[in-house]
C-alpha positions in Angstrom: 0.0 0.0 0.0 1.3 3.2 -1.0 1.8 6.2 1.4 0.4 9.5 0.7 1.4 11.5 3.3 1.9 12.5 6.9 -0.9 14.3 9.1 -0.1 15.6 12.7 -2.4 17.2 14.7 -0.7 20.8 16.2 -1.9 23.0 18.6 0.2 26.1 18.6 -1.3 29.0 21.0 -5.0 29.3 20.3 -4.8 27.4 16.7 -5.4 24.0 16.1 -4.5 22.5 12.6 -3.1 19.7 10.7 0.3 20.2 9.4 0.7 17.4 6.3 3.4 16.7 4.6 2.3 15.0 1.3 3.5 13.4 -1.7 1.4 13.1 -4.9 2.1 10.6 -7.8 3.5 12.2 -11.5 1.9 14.5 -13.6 1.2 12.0 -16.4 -1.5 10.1 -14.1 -3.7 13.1 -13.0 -6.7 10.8 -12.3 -4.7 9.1 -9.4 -3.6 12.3 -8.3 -7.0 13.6 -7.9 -7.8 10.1 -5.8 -4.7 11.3 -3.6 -6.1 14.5 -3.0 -9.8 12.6 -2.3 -8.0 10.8 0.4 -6.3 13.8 1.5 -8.6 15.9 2.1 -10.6 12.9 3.5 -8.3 12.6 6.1 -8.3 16.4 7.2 -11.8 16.8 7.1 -12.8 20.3 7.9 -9.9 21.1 9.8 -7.6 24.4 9.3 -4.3 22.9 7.8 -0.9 23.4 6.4 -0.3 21.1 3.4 3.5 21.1 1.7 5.1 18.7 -0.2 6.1 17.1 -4.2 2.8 17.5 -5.3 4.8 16.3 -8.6 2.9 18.9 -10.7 4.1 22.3 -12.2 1.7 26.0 -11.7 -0.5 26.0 -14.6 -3.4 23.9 -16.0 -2.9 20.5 -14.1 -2.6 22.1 -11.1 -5.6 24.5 -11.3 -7.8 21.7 -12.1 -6.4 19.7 -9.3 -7.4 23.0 -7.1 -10.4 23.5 -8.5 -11.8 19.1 -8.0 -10.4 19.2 -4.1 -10.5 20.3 -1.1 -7.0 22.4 -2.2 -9.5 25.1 -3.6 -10.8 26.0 -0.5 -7.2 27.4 0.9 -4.1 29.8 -0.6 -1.2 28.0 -2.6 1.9 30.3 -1.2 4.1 31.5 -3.9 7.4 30.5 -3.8 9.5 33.6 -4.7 10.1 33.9 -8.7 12.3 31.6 -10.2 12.5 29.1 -7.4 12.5 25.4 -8.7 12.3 22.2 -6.2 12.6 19.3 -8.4 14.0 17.9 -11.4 12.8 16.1 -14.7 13.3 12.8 -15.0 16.3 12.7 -17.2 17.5 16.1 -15.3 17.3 17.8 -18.6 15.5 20.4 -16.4 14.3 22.1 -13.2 10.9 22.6 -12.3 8.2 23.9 -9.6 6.5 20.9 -8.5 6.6 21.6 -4.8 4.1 23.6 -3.1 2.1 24.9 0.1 -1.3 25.3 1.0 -2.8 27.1 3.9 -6.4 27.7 5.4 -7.3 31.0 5.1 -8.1 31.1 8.6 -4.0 30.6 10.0 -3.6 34.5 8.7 -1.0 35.4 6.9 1.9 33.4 6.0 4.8 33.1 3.3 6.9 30.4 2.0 10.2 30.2 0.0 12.5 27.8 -1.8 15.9 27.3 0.3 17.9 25.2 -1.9 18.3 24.4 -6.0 17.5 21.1 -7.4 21.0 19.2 -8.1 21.3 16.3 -10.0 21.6 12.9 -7.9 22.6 9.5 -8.8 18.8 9.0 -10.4 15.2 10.1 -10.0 13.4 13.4 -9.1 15.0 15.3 -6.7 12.9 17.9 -4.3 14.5 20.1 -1.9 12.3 21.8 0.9 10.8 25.0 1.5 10.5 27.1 4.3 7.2 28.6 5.5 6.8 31.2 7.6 
């Protein structure tokens, strides 16, 4: 059985949420990812929460319509400053934004950047992590 992601349960001061950390299967299989998000968003319920992780989609159509059929609609994606990339293609030929973070509206403001370039490894897709804050 696969593992989608990680949910704790915080209670920081007066707010309660979940802080996931999740990771979503490639861009070519967008029905599964969808499933994933199902699941998700199953799993948080109507909770405030902080979602991050390789969402394994780039900004742009596959990610809006991921937003737009999941419970991701309902909160803010947090731009990563401009130019930031957090993975790599497949063959490395090229980095890409395929890491991102979602917050309820309710948590107030918040901001959350790239803090290291893609390198190329011995093999695979290679995230690095962001920092929210």
């Amino acid at each position: 059985r696969s593992k989608l992601a990680t949910v704790v349960r915080v209670e920081a001061g007066a707010k309660r949420f979940a802080a996931v950390s999740a990771h979503f299967t490639w861009d070519g299989n967008a029905p599964q990812r969808l499933r994933h998000a199902e699941l998700l968003g199953a799993a948080i319920g109507d909770s405030s929460a902080v979602v991050a992780g390789d969402f394994n989609c780039e900004p742009g159509p596959h990610l809006a319509a991921l937003e737009s059929s999941s419970f991701l609609g309902r909160m803010r994606r947090l731009e990563l400053q401009p130019g930031a990339t957090t993975g790599l293609t497949g063959d490395f030929s090229a980095e890409v934004c395929i890491d991102h973070v979602y917050v309820s509206a309710d948590l107030g403001p918040a901001q959350a950047s790239a803090t290291a370039r893609p390198k190329k490894p011995w093999g695979g897709n290679v995230t690095r992590p962001a920092k929210v804050a």
